[in-house]
N, C-alpha and C positions, 0 to 999 in steps of 0.2 A: 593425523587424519583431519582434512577441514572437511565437519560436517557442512555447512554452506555451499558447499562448493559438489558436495556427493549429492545433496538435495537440489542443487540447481542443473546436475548434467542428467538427473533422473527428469525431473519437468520438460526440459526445451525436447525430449521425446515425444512429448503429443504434438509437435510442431511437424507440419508438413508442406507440400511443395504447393504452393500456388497461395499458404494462407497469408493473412493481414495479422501480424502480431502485436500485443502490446506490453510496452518493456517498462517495468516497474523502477524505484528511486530507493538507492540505497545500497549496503554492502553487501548484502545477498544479491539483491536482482542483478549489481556488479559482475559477478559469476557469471550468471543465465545471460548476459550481454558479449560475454566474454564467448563464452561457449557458441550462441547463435552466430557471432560473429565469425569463428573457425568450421564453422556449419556451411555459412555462407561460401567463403573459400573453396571449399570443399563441392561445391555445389549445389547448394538449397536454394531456391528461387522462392521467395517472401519475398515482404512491405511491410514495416513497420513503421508504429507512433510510438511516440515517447511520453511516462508522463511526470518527466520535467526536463527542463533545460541541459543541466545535467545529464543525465540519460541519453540525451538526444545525442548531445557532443562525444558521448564516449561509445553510442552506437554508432556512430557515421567515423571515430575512428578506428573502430575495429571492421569498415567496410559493409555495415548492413543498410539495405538499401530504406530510407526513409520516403515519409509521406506525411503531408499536414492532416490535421483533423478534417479540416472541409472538403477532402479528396478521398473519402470514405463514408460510408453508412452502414459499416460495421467491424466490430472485429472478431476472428476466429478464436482465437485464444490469446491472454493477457498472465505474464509469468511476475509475479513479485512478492515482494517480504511482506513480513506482519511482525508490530514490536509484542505480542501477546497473541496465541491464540487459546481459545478456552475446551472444554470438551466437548461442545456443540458444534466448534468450527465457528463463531465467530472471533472478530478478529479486533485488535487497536493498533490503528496504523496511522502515519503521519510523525514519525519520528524524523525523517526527514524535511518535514514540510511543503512534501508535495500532496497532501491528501487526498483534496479535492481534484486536483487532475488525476489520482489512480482512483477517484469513485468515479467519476465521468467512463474510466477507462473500464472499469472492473462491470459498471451496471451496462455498460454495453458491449458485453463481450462473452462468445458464446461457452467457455470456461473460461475460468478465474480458477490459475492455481497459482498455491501459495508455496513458498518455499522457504523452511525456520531451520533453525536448527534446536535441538530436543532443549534447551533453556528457554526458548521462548513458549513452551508452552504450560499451561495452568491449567486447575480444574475449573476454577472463577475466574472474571478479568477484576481487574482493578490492579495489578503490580506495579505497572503501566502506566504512566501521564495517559490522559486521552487528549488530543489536541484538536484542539478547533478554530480554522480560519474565521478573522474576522473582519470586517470590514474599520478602517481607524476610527472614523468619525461614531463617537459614541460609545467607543470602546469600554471607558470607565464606566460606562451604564450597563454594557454587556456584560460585563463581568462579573456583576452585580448577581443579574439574573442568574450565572452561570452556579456561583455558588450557594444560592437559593436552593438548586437543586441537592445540593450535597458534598460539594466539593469543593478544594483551596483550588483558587486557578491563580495564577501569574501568566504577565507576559514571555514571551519566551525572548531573549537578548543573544546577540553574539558580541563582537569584537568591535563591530560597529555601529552598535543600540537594538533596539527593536532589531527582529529576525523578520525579513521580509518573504513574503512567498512569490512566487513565480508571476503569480497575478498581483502583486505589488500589498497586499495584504499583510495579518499580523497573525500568528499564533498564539492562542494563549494554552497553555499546560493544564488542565486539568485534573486534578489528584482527587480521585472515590476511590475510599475504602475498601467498598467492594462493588462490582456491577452484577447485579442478580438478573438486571431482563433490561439488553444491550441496546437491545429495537427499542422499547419503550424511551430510551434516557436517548436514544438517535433521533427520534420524533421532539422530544420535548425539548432538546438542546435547540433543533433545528426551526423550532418554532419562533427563537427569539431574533427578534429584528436586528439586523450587523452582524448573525452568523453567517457566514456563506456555507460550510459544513464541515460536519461533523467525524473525525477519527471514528468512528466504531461503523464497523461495516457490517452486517445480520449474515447468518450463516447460508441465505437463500440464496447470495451472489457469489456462494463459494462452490466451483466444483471438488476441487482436491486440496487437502495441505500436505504436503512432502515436507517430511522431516527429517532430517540427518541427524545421527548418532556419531559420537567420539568413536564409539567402538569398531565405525566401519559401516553399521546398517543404515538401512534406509527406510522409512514405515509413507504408507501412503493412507492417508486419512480423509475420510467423506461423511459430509454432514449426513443425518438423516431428515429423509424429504417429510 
């Protein structure tokens, strides 16, 4: 049984005929791309954004109809992962490296559901890198400040050096022990000059987290307001 995949055909349900979607980065939101896409087929009339490159490509292969950012001013609802969520419902995401395009996407969008499967989630965050876009120049000064706050950060590297983001940017990893007050460490991170932002999303821009179970179930979780 893939729970990711039970969590993602339970979300793209709140999706309906005429809305603007937005499709999240990663092997969960994979799923819910997967799924819209046979939706489409089938008859659904949407518009979606993507929030990465990625996503884009494998939503317009599985035939769903795309749209740029500046051909909307807003979105109905936005489906994607989270590498941690905690018992409040907030969340650490950018394990992919698209962060900052699914906070653009998520803070304007009129639900945000999440879709994990029952490992990604915690009572506290911190399991989790928290990753934070940065801008290059200064980088080694950013980093500085970063773990001033409390934590070991490193660059994030693939195969080909530095990990670039989609806006031609750097992630750096983040490691805290633990996050006791998410919003406060998303403020304070985002304070520093050459972040562009911050992995930890507040539990305000979350409507639902659906989460899949090995066993078969399915639980749907809501922050409280």
């Amino acid at each position: 049984m893939n729970a990711k995949k039970l969590a993602a055909d339970k979300a793209v349900e709140y999706i309906k005929d005429g809305m603007t979607v937005g499709l999240g980065t990663g092997t969960t939101a994979l799923f819910a791309i997967q799924r819209i896409g046979e939706m489409v087929q089938q008859g659904l009339h949407i518009q979606a954004v993507a929030s990465s490159l990625a996503s884009a490509a494998l939503a317009e292969k599985a035939g769903i109809p795309m749209v740029g950012m500046t051909e909307i001013c807003g979105i109905d609802v936005t489906i994607d992962g989270a590498d941690e969520v905690d018992a409040y419902c907030n969340l650490i995401k950018g394990g992919g490296g698209a962060l900052t395009r699914e906070k653009i996407l998520a803070f304007n969008s009129r639900q945000l559901i999440i879709i994990v499967d029952e490992t990604k989630l915690s009572q506290t965050l911190g399991r989790f890198a928290v990753a934070v876009e940065l801008v290059p120049f200064g980088y080694n000064l950013a980093l500085t400040h970063l773990e001033a706050l409390g934590c070991k950060a490193t660059i994030r590297q693939n195969e080909n050096g530095f990990f670039k983001t989609d806006n031609g940017n750097w992630i750096a990893d983040c490691q805290f022990p633990i996050i006791n007050h998410p919003e406060k460490l998303n403020a304070d991170i985002n304070l520093i000059p050459g972040v562009v932002e911050s992995g930890l999303f507040g539990h305000q821009l979350v409507h639902s987290v659906i989460a899949g179970y090995e066993d078969g179930s399915v639980k749907v979780l809501r922050p409280v307001r």
